[in-house]
C-alpha positions in Angstrom: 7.3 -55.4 40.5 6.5 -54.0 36.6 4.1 -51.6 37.1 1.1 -52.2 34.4 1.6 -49.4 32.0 5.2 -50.1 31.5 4.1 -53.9 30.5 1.6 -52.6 28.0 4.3 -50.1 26.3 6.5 -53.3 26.5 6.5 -54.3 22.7 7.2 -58.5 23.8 4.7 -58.4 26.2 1.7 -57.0 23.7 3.0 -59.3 21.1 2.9 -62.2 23.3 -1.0 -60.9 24.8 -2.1 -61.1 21.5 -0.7 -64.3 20.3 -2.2 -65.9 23.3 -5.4 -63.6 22.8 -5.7 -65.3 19.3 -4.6 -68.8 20.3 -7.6 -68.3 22.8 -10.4 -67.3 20.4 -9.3 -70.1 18.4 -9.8 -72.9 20.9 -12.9 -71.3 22.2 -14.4 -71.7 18.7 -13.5 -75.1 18.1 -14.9 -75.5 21.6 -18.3 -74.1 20.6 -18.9 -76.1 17.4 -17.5 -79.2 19.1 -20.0 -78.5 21.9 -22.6 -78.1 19.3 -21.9 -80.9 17.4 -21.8 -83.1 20.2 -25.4 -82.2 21.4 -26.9 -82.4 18.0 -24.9 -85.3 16.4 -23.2 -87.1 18.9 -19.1 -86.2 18.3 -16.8 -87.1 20.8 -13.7 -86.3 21.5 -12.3 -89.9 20.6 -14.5 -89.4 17.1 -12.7 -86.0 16.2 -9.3 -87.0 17.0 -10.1 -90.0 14.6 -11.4 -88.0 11.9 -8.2 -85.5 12.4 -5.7 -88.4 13.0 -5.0 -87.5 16.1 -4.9 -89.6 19.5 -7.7 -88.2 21.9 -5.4 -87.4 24.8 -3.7 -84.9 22.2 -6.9 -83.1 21.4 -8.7 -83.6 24.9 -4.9 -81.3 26.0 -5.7 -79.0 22.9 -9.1 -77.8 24.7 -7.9 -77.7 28.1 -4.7 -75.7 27.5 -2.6 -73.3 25.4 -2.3 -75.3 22.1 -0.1 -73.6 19.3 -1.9 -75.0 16.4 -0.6 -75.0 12.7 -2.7 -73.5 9.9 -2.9 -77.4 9.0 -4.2 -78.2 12.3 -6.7 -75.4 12.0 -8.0 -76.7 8.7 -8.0 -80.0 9.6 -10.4 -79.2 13.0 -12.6 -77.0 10.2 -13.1 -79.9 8.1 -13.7 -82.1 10.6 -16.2 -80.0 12.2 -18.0 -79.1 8.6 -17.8 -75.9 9.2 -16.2 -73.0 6.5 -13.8 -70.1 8.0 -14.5 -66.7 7.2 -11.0 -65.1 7.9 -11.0 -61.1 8.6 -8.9 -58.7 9.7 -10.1 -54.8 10.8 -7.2 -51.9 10.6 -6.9 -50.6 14.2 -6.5 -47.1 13.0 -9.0 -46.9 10.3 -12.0 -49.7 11.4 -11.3 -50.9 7.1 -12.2 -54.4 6.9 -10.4 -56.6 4.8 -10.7 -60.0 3.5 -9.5 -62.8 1.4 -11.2 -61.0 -1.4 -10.2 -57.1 -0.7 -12.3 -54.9 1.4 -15.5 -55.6 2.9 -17.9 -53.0 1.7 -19.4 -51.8 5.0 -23.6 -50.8 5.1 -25.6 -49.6 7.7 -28.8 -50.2 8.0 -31.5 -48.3 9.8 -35.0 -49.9 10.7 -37.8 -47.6 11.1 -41.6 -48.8 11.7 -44.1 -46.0 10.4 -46.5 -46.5 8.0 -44.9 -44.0 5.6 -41.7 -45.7 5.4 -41.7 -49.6 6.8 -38.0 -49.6 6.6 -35.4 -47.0 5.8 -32.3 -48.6 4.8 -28.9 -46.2 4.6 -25.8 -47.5 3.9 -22.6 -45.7 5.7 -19.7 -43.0 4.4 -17.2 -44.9 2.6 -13.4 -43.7 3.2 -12.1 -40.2 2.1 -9.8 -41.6 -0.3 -9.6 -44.4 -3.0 -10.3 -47.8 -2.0 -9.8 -50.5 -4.5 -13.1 -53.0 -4.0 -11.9 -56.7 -5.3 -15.2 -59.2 -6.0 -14.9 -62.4 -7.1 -17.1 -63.9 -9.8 -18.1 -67.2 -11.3 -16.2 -65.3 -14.6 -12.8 -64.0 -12.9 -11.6 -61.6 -10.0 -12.8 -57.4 -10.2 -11.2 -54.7 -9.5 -12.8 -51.1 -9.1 -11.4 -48.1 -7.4 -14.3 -46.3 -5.3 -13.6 -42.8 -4.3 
């Protein structure tokens, strides 16, 4: 038997935990919304494997098992479900957010109820080193470098 430790140092076995971590988060999602969507609007499953051009056994197997969906599959169920993906990704070491459009510019804020000050807002320590800050604009794409 492989003790525990040695499977989490084992670099196939993380890789594969994650995959199937993501795979997971990604089918509970679509879950949700489908849930929702269902209770306020009626979908069914037969009704969003139409709109996906799918067959409904397909997708009813998507939601009860492991599916390994393409990007294209993961728009598709999106844009069936009218909803808009915010995609993400936070560096382990640092906690840096990044996105589609550079960094996410991290605030804090801090509520305080006196009559002096109704409500304090802070916003938190940026890295110790350059960070290049892309926005997007009606005009074009921005790039600043914030110490």
């Amino acid at each position: 038997m492989i003790s525990i430790s040695r499977r989490k140092s084992d670099l196939k076995f993380v890789r594969a935990y994650e995959r199937g971590m993501l795979r997971s988060a990604f089918v509970s999602l679509f879950w949700a919304i489908f849930q929702f969507r269902k209770g306020t609007k009626g979908l069914t499953l037969a009704t969003l494997a139409k709109m996906i051009s799918a067959n409904k056994s397909e997708v009813s197997r998507w939601f009860r098992g492991d599916p390994n969906w393409t990007v294209n599959t993961i728009a598709g169920l999106a844009h069936a479900l009218d909803v808009e993906l915010e995609i993400r990704a936070r560096d382990r070491a640092t906690g840096i957010v990044f996105t589609p459009a550079g960094i996410e510019k991290r605030s804090q804020t801090t509520i305080t109820w006196d009559q002096h000050s109704p409500t304090t807002v802070t916003e938190s320590a940026r890295p110790p080193f350059v960070v290049p800050i892309v926005t997007k604009s009606p005009f074009g794409v921005n790039v600043k470098a914030v110490a």
